[in-house]
C-alpha positions in Angstrom: 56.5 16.3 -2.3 54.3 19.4 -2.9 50.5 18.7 -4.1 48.9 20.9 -6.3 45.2 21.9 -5.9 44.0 19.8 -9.0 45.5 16.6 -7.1 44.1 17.5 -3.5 40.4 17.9 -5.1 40.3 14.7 -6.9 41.5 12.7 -3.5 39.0 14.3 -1.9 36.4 13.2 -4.5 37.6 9.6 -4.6 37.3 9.7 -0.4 33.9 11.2 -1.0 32.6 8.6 -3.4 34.5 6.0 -1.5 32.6 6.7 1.5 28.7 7.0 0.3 29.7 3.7 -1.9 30.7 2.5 2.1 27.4 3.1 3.2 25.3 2.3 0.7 26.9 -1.4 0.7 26.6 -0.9 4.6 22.7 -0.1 3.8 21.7 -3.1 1.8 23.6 -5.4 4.2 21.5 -4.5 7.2 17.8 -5.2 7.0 15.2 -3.2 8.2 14.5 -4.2 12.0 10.9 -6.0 10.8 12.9 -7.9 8.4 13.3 -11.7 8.9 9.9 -11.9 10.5 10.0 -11.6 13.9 7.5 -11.3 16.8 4.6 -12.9 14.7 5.2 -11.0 11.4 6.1 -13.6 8.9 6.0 -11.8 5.6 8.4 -8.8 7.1 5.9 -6.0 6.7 6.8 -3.1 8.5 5.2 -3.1 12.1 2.5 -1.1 11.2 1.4 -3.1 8.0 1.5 -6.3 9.5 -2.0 -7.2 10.3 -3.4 -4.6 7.6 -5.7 -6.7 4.8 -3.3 -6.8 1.4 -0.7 -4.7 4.0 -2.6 -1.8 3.3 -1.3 1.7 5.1 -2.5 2.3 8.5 -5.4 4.5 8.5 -6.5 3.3 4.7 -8.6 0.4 5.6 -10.9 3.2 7.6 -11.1 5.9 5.3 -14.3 6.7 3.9 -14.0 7.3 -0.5 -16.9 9.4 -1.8 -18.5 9.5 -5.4 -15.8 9.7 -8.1 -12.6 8.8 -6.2 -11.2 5.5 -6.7 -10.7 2.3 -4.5 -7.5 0.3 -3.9 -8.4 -2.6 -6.6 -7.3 -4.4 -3.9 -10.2 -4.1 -2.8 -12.5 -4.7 -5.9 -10.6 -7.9 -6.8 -10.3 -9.1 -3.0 -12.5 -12.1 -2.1 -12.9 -10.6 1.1 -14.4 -7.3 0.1 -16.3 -8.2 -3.0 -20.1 -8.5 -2.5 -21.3 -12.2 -4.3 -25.0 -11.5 -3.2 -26.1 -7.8 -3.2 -29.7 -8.3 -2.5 -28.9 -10.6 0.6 -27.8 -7.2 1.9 -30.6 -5.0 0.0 -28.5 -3.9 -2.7 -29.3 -3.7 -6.1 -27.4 -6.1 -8.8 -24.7 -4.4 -9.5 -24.5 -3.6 -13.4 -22.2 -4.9 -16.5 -18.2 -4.0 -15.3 -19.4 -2.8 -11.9 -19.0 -4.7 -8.4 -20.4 -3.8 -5.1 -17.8 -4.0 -2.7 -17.7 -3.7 1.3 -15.3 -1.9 3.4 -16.0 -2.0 7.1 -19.8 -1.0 7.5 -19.9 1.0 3.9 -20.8 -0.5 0.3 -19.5 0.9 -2.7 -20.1 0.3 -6.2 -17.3 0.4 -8.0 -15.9 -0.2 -11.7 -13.9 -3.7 -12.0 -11.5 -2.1 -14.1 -10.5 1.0 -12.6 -11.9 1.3 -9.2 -13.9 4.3 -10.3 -17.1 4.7 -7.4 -20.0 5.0 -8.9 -22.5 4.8 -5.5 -21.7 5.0 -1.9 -24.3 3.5 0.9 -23.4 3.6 4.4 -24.1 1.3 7.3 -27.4 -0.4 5.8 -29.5 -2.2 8.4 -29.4 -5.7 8.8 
């Protein structure tokens, strides 16, 4: 039985949708590798974000923000980062909607809301 051009293209199409339909099903049924939480990685982070606070990116928990950019609010609203007591570390009180917040060995005041830095001071004396 002779097939016409019309018929050969649409068989064609339904094999082309029937495959990427094949392996998106065959996508979603195989979890990444870091999935299931294996070797001490509960939560199934990737590898990298494993032991990163709030499974921040690699390299983001070290980057210095300047004047005007804006923190993770993971950060301002983290226990661990916010500042309770600024003058136990010679800061002043931070003002109305502001917090000081500390990221490795650098304080910034930043807006509750937004994240918004106001003032940067780096690696005060103790």
């Amino acid at each position: 039985m002779p097939t016409t051009k019309g018929a050969t293209m649409k068989a064609s199409l339904i094999a082309a949708a029937a495959l990427c339909l094949a392996a998106a099903a065959a996508a979603l049924a195989d979890p990444p590798p870091w999935a299931g939480g294996g070797h001490g990685n509960p939560h199934g982070e990737p590898p990298g974000l494993a032991k990163k606070p709030y499974g921040l990116p690699p390299g983001q928990a070290k980057k210095l923000w300047r004047r005007g950019e804006r923190l993770p609010l993971s950060y301002v609203t983290g226990p661990s980062y916010v500042i309770v007591e600024p003058r136990r570390y010679h800061l002043a009180p931070a003002p109305y909607g502001y917090r000081w917040v500390r990221v490795e060995d650098h304080y910034y005041l930043a807006e509750t809301r937004t994240g918004l830095i106001a003032r940067v001071v780096e690696a005060l004396l103790r």
